[in-house]
The first five atom37 places (N, CA, C, CB, O) and aatype in JSON, in Angstrom:
{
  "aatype": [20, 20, 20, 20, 20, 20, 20, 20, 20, 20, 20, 20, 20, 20, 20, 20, 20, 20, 20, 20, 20, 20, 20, 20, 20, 20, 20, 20, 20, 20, 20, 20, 20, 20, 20, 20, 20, 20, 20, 20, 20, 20, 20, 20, 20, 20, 20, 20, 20, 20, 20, 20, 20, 20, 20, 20, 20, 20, 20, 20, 20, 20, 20, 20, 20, 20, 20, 20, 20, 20, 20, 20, 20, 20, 20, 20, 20, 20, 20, 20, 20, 20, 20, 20, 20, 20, 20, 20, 20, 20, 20, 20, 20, 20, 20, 20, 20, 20, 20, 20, 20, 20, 20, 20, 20, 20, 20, 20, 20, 20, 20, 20, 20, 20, 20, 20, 20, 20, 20, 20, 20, 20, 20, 20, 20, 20, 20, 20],
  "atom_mask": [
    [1, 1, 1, 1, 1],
    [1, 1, 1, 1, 1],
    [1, 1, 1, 1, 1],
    [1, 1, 1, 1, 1],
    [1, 1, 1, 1, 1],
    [1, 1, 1, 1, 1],
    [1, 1, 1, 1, 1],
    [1, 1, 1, 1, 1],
    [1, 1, 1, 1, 1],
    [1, 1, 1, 1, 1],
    [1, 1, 1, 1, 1],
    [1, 1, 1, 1, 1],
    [1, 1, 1, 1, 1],
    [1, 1, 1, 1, 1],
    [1, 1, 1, 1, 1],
    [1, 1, 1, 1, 1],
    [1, 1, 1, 1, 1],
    [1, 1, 1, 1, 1],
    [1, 1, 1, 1, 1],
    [1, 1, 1, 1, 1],
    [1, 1, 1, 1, 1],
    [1, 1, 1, 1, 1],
    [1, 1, 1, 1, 1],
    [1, 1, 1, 1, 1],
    [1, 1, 1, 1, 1],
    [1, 1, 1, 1, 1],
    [1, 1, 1, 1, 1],
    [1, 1, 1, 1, 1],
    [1, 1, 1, 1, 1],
    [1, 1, 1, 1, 1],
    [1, 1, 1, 1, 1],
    [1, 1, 1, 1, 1],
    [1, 1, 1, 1, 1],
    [1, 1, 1, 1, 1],
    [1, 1, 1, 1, 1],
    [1, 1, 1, 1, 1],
    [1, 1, 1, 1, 1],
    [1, 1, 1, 1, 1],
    [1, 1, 1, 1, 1],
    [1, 1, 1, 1, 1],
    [1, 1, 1, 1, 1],
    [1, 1, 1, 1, 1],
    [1, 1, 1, 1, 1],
    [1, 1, 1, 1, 1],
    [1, 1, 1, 1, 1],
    [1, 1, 1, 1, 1],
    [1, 1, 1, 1, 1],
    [1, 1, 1, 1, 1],
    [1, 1, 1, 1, 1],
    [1, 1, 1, 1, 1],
    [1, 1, 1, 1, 1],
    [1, 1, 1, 1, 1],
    [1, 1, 1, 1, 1],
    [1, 1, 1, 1, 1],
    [1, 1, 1, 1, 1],
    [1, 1, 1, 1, 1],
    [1, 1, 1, 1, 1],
    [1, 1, 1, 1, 1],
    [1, 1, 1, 1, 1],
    [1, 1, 1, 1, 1],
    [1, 1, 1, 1, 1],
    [1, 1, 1, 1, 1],
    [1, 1, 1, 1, 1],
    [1, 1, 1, 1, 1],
    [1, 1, 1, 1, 1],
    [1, 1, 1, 1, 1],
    [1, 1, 1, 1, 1],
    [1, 1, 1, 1, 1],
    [1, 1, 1, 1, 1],
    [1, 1, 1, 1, 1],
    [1, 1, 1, 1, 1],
    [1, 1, 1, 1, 1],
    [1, 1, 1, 1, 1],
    [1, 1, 1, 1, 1],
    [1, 1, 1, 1, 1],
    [1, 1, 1, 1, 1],
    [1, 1, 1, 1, 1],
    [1, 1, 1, 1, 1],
    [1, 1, 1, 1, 1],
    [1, 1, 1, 1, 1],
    [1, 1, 1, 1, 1],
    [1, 1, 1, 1, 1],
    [1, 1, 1, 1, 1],
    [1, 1, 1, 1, 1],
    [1, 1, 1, 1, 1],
    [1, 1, 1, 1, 1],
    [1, 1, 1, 1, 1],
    [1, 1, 1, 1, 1],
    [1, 1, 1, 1, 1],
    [1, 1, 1, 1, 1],
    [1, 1, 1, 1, 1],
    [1, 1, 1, 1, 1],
    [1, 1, 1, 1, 1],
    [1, 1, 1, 1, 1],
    [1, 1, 1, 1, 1],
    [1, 1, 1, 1, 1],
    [1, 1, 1, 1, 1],
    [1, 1, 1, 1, 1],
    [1, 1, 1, 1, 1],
    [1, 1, 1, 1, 1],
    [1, 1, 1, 1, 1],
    [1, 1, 1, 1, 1],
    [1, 1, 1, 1, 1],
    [1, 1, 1, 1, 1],
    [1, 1, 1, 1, 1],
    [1, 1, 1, 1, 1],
    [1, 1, 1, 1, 1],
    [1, 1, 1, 1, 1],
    [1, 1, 1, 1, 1],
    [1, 1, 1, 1, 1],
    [1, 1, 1, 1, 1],
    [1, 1, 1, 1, 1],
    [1, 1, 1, 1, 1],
    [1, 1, 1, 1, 1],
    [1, 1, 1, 1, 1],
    [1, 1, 1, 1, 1],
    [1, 1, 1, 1, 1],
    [1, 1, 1, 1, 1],
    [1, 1, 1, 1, 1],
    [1, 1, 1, 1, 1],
    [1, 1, 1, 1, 1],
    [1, 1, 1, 1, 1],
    [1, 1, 1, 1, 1],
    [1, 1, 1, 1, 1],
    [1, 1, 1, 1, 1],
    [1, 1, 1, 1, 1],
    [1, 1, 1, 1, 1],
    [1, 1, 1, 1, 1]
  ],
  "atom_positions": [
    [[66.0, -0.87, 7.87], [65.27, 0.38, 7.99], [63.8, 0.09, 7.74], [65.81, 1.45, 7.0], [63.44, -0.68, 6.85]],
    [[62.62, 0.99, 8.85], [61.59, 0.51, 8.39], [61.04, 1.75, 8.65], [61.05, -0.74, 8.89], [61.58, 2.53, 9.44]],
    [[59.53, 2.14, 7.8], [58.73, 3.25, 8.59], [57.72, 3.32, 9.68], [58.14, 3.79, 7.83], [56.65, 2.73, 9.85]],
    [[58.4, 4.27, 10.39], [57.42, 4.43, 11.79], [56.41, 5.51, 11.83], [58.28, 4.73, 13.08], [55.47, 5.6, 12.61]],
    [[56.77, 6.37, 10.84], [56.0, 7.37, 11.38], [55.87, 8.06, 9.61], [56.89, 8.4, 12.89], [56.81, 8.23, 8.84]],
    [[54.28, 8.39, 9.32], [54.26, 9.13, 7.97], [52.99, 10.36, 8.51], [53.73, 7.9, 6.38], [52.48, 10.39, 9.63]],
    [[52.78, 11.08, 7.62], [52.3, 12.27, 7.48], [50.69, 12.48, 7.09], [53.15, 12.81, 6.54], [50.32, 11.41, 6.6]],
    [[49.84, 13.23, 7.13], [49.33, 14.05, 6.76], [49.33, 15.65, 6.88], [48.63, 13.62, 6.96], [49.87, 16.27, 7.8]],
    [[48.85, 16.01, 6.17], [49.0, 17.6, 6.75], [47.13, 17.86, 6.93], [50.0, 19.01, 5.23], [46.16, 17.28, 6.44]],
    [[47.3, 19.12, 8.01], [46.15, 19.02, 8.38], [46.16, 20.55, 8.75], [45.83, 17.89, 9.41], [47.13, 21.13, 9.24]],
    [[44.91, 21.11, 8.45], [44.86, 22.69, 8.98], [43.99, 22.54, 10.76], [43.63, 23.88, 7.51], [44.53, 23.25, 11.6]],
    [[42.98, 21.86, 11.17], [42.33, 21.63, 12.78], [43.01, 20.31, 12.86], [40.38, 21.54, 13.05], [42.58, 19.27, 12.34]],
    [[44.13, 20.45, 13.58], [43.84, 18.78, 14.6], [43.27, 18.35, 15.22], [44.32, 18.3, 15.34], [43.6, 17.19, 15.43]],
    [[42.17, 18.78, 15.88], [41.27, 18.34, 16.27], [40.33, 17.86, 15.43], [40.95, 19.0, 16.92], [39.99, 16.69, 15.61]],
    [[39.83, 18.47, 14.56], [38.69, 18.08, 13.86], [39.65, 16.74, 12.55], [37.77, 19.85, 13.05], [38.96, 15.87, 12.02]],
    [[40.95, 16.79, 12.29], [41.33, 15.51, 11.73], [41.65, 14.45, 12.97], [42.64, 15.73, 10.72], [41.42, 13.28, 12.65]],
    [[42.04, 14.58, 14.05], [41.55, 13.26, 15.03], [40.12, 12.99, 15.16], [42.0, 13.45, 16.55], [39.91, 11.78, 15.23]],
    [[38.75, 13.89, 15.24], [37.92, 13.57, 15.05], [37.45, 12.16, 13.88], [37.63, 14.67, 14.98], [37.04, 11.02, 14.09]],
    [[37.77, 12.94, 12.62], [37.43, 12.36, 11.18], [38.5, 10.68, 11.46], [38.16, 13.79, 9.52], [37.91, 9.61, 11.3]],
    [[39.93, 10.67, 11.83], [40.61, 9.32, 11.77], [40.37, 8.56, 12.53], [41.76, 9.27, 11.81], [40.61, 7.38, 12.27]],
    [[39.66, 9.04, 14.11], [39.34, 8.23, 15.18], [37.95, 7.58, 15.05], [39.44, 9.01, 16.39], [37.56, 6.43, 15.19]],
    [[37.32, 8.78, 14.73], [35.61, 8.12, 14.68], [35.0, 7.53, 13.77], [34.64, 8.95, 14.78], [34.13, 6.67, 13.91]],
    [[35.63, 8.16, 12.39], [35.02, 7.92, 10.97], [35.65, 6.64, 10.41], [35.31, 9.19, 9.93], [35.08, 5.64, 9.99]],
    [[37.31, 6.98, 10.53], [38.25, 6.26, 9.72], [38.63, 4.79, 11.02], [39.82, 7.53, 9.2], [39.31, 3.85, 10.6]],
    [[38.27, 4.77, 12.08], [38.54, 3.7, 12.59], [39.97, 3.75, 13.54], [38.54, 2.8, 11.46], [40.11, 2.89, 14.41]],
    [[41.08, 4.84, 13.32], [42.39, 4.66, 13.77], [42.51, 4.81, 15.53], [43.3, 5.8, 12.94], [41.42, 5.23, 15.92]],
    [[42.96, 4.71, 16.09], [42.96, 5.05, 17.43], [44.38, 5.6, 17.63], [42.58, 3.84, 18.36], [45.48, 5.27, 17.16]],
    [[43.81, 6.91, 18.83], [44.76, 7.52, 19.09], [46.05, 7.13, 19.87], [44.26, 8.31, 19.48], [46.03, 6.6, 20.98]],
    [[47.25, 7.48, 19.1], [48.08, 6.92, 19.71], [49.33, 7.39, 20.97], [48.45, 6.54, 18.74], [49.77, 6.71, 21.9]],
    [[49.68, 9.0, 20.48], [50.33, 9.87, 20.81], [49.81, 11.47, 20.79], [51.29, 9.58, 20.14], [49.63, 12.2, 19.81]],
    [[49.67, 11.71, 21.95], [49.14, 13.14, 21.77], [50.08, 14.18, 23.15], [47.07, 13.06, 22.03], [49.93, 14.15, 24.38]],
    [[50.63, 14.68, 22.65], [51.65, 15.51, 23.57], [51.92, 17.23, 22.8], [53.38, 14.46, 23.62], [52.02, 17.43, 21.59]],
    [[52.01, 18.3, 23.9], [52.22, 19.59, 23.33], [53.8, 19.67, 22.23], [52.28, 20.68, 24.78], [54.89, 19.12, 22.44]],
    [[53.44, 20.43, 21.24], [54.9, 20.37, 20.57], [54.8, 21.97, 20.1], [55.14, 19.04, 19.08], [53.9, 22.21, 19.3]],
    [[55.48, 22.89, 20.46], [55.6, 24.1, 20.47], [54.13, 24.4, 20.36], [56.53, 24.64, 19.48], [53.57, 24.15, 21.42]],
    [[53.11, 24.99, 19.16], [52.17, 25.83, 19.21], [51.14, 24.53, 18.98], [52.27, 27.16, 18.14], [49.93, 24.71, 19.1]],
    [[51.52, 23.59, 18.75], [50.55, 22.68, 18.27], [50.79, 21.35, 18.96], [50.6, 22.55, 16.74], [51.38, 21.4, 20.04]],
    [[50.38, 20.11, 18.47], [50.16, 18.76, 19.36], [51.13, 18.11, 18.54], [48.52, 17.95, 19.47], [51.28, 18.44, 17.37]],
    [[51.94, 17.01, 19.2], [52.66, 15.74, 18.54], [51.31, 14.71, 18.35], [54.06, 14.97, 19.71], [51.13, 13.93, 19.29]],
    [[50.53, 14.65, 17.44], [49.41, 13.92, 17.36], [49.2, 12.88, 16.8], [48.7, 14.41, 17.03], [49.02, 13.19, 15.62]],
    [[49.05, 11.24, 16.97], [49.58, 10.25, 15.68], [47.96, 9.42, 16.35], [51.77, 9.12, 15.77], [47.29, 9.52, 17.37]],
    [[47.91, 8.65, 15.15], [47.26, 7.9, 15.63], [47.2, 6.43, 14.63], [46.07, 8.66, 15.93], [47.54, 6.64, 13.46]],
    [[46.78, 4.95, 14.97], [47.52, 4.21, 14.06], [46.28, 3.09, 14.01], [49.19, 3.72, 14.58], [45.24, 3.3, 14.63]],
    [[46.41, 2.29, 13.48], [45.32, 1.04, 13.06], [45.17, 0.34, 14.51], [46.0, -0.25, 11.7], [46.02, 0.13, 15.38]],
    [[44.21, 0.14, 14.49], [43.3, -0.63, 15.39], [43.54, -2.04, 15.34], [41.89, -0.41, 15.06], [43.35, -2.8, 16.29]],
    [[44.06, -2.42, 14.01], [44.11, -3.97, 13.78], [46.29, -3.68, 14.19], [43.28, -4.7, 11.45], [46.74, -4.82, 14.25]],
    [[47.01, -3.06, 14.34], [48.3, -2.93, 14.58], [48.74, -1.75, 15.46], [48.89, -2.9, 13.39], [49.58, -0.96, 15.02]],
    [[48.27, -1.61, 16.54], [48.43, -0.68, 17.5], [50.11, -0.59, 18.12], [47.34, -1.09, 18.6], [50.47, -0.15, 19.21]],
    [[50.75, -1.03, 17.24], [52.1, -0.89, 17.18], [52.78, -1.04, 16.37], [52.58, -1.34, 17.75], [53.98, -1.29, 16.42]],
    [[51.72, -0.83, 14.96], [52.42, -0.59, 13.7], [52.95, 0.7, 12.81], [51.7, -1.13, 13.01], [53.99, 1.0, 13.4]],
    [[52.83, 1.46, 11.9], [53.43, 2.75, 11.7], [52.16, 3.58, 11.92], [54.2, 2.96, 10.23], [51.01, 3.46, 11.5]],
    [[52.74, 4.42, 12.67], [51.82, 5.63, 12.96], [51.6, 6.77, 11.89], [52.35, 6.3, 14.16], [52.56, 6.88, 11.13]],
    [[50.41, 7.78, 11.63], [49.96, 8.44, 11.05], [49.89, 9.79, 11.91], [48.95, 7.85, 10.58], [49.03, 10.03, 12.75]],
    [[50.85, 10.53, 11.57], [50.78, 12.3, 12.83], [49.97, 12.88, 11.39], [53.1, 13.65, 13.51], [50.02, 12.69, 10.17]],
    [[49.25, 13.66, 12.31], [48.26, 14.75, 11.87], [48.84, 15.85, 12.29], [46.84, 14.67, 12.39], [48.71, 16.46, 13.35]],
    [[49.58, 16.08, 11.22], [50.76, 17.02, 10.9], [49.7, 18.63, 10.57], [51.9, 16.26, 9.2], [48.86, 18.87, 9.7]],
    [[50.25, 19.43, 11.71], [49.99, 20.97, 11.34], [50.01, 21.38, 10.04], [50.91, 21.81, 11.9], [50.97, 21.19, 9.3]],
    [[48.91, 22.0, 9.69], [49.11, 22.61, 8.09], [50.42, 23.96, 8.06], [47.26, 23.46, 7.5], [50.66, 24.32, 6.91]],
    [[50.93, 24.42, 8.72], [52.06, 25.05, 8.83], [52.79, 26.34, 8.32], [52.57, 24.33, 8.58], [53.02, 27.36, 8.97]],
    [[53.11, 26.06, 7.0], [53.96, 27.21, 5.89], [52.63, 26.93, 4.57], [56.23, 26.5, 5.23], [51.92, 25.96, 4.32]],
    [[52.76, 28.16, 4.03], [52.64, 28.46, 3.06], [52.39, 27.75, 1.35], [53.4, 28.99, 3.34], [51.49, 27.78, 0.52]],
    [[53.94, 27.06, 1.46], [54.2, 26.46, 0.57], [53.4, 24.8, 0.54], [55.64, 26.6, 0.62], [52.9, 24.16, -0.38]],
    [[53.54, 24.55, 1.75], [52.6, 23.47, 2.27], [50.55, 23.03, 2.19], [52.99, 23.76, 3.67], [49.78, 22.06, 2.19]],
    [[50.57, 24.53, 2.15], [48.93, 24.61, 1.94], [48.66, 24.68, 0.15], [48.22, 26.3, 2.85], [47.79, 24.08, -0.47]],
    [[49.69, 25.6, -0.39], [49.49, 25.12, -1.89], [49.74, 23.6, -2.27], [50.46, 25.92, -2.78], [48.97, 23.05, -3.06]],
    [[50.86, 22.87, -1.67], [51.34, 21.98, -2.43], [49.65, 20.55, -2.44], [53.16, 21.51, -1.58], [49.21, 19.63, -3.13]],
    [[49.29, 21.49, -0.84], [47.82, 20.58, -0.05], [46.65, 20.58, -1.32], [46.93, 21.69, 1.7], [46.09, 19.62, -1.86]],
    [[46.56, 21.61, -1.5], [45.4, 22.29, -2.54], [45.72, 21.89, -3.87], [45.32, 23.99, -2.56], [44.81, 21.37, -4.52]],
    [[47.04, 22.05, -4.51], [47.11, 21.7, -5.99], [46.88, 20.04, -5.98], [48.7, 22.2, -6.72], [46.46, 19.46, -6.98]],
    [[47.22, 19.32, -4.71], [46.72, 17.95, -5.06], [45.39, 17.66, -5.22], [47.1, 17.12, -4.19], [44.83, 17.16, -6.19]],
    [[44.93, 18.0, -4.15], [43.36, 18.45, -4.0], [42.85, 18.79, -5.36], [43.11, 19.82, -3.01], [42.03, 18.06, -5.92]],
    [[43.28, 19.75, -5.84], [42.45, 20.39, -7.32], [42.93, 19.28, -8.4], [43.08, 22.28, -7.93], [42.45, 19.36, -9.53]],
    [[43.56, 18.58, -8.2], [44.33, 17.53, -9.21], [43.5, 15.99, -9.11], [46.18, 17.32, -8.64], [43.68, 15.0, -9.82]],
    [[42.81, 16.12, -8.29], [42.5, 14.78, -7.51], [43.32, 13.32, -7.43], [41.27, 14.43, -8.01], [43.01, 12.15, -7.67]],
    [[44.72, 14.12, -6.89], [45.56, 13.34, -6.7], [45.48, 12.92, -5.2], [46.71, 13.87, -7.16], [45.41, 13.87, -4.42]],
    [[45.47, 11.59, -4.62], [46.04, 11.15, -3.04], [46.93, 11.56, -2.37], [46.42, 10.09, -2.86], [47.99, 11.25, -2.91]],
    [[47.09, 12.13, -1.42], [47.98, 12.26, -0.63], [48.53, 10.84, 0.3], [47.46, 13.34, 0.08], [49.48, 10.84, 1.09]],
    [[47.79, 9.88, 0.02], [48.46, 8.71, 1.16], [47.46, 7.85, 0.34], [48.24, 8.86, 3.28], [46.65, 8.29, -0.46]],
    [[47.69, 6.35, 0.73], [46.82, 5.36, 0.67], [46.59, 4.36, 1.57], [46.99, 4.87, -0.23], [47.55, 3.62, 1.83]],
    [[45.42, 4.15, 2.17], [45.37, 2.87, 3.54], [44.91, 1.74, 2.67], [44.03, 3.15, 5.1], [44.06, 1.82, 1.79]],
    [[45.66, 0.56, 3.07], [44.68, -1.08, 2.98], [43.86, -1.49, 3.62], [45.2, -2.18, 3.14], [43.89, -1.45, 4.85]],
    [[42.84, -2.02, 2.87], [41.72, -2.67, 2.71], [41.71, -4.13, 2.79], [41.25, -2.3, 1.62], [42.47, -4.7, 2.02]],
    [[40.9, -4.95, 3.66], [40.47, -6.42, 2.99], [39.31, -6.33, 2.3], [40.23, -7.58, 3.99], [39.15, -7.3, 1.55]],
    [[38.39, -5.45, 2.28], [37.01, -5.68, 1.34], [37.1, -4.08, 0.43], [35.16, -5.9, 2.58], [36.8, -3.17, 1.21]],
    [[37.31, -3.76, -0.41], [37.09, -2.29, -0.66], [35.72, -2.0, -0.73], [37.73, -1.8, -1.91], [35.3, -0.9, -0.37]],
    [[34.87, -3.03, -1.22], [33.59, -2.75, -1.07], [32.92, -2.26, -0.07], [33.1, -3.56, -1.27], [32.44, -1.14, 0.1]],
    [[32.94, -3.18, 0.59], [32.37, -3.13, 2.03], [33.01, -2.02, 3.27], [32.6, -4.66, 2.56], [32.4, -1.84, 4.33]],
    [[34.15, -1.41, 3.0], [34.72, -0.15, 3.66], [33.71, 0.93, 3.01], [36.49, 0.16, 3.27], [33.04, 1.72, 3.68]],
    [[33.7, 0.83, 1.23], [33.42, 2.48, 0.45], [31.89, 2.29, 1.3], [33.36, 2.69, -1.95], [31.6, 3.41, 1.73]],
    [[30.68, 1.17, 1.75], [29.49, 0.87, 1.93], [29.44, 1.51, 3.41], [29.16, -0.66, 1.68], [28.52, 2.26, 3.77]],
    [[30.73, 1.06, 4.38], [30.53, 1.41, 6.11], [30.63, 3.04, 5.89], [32.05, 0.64, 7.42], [29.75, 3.67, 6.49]],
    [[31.67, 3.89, 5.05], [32.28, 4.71, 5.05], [31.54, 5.84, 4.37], [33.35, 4.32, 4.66], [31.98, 6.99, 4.26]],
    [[30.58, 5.5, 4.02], [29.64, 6.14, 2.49], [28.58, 6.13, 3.82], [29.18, 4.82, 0.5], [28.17, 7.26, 4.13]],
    [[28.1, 5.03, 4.64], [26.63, 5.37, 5.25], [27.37, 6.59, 6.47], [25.59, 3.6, 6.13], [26.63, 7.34, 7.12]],
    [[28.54, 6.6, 6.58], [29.03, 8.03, 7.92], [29.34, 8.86, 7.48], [30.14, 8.02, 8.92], [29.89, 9.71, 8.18]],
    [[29.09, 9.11, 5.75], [28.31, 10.19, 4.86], [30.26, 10.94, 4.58], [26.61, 11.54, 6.07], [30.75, 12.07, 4.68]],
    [[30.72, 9.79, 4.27], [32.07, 10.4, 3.86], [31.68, 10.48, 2.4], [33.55, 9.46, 4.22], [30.73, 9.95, 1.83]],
    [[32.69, 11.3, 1.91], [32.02, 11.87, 0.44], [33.17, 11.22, -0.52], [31.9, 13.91, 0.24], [34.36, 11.44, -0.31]],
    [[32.76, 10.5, -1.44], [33.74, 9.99, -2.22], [33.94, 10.41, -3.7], [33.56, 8.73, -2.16], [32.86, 10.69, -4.22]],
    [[35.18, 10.55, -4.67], [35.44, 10.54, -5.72], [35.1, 9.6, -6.89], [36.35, 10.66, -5.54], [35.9, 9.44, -7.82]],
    [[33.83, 8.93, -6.83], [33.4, 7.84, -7.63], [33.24, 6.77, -7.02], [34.13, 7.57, -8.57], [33.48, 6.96, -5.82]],
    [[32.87, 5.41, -7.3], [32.76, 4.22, -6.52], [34.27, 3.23, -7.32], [30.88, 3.45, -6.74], [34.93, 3.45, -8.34]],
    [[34.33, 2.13, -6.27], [35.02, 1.83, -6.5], [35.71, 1.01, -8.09], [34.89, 1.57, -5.57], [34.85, 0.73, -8.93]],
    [[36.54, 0.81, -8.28], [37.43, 0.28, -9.31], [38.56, -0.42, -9.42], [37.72, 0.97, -9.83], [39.41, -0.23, -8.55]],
    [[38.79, -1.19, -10.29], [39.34, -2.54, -10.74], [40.71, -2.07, -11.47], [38.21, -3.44, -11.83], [40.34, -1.4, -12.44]],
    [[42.0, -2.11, -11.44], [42.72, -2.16, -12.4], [43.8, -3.21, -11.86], [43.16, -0.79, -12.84], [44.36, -3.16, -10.77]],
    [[43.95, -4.23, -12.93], [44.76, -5.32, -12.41], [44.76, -5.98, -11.44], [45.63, -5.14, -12.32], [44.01, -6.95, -11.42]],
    [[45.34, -5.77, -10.65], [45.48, -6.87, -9.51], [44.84, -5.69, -8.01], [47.64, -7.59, -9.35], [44.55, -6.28, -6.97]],
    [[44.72, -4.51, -8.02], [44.17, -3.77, -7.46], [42.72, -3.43, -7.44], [44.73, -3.07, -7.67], [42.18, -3.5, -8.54]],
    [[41.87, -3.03, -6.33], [40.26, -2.31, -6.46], [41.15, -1.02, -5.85], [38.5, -3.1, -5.28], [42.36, -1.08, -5.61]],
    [[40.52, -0.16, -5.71], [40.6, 1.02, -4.97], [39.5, 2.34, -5.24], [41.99, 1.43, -5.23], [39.15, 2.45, -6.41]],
    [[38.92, 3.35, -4.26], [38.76, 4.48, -4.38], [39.29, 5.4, -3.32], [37.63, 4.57, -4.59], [39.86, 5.3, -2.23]],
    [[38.71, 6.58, -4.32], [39.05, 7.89, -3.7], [38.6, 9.07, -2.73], [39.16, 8.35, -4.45], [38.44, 10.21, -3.16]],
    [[38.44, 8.78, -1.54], [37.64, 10.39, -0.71], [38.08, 11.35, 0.35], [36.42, 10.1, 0.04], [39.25, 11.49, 0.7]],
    [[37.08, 11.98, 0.82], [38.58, 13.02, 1.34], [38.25, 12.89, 2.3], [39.0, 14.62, 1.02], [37.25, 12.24, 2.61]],
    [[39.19, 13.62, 3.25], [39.04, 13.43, 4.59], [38.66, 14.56, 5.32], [40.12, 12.96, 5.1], [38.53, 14.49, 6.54]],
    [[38.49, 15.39, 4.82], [37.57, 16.95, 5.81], [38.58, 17.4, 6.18], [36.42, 16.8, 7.32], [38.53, 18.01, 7.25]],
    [[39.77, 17.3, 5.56], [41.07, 17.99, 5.98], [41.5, 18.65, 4.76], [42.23, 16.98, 6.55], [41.96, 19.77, 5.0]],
    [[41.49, 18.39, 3.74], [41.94, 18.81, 2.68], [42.55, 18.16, 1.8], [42.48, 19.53, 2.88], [43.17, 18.52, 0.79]],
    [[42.25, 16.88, 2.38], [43.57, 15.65, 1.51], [42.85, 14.84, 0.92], [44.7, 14.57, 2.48], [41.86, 14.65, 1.63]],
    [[42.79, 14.05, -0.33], [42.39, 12.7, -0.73], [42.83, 11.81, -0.45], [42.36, 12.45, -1.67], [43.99, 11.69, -0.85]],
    [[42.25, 10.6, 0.4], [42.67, 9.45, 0.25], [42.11, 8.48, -0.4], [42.86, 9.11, 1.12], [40.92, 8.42, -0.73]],
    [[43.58, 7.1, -0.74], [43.15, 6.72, -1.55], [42.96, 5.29, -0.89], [43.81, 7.03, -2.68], [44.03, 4.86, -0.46]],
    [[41.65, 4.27, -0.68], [41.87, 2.84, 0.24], [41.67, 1.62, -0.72], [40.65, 2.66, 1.6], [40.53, 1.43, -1.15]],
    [[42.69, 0.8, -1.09], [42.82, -0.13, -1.8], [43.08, -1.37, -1.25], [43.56, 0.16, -2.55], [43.64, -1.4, -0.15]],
    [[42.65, -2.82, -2.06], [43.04, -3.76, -1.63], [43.11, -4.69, -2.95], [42.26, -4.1, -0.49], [42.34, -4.87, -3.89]],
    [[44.36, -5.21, -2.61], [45.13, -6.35, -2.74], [44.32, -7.42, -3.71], [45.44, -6.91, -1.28], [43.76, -8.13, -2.88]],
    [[44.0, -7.86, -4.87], [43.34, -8.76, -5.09], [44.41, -10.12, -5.18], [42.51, -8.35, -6.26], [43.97, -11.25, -5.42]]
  ]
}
């Protein structure tokens, strides 16, 4: 068993394919009508046939709180890898993405935190 396909939730799909395609680097992978909204994924540039990321409709109710209490928590909703964390928070910081502090060291990990103009924190770490 492996994963193909994970989540964000998103209130504009458009404006989160904007932010993952242009900002974040991902390229689009799948875009097809799915009842009121798009089947929308899009996946790494360096694995264009590795697990995809759908920019999942913000949807129900329960879904936009669960979006927001993370948000107000400054908890992640997902995390992408990094080979430099530095040098991503530096490309990613000058296309005026807004971040939760600079980066940090714990153990065998760097990582920080910023959001994505969707409502979500992410979190991009790498591997030391």
């Amino acid at each position: 068993m492996k994963i193909i396909i994970t989540s964000v939730l998103v209130p504009d799909q458009e404006k989160a394919l904007q932010f993952y395609t242009n900002i974040l680097g991902f390229i689009k992978k799948t875009d097809v009508p799915a009842g009121g909204a798009r089947w929308l994924t899009v996946v790494s540039a360096d694995a264009p046939d590795g697990v995809e990321l759908l920019l999942e409709p913000l949807g129900f109710d329960f879904a936009v709180a669960w979006q927001k209490e993370l948000y107000n928590r400054g908890i992640p909703l997902t995390m992408f890898g990094v080979t430099d964390v530095d040098a991503e928070y530096a490309r990613l910081k000058d296309l005026g993405v807004v971040f939760r502090g600079e980066p940090k060291q714990e153990g065998q990990v760097k990582y920080v935190i910023f959001e994505d103009t969707c409502g979500n924190l992410i979190q991009i770490a790498q591997m030391l």
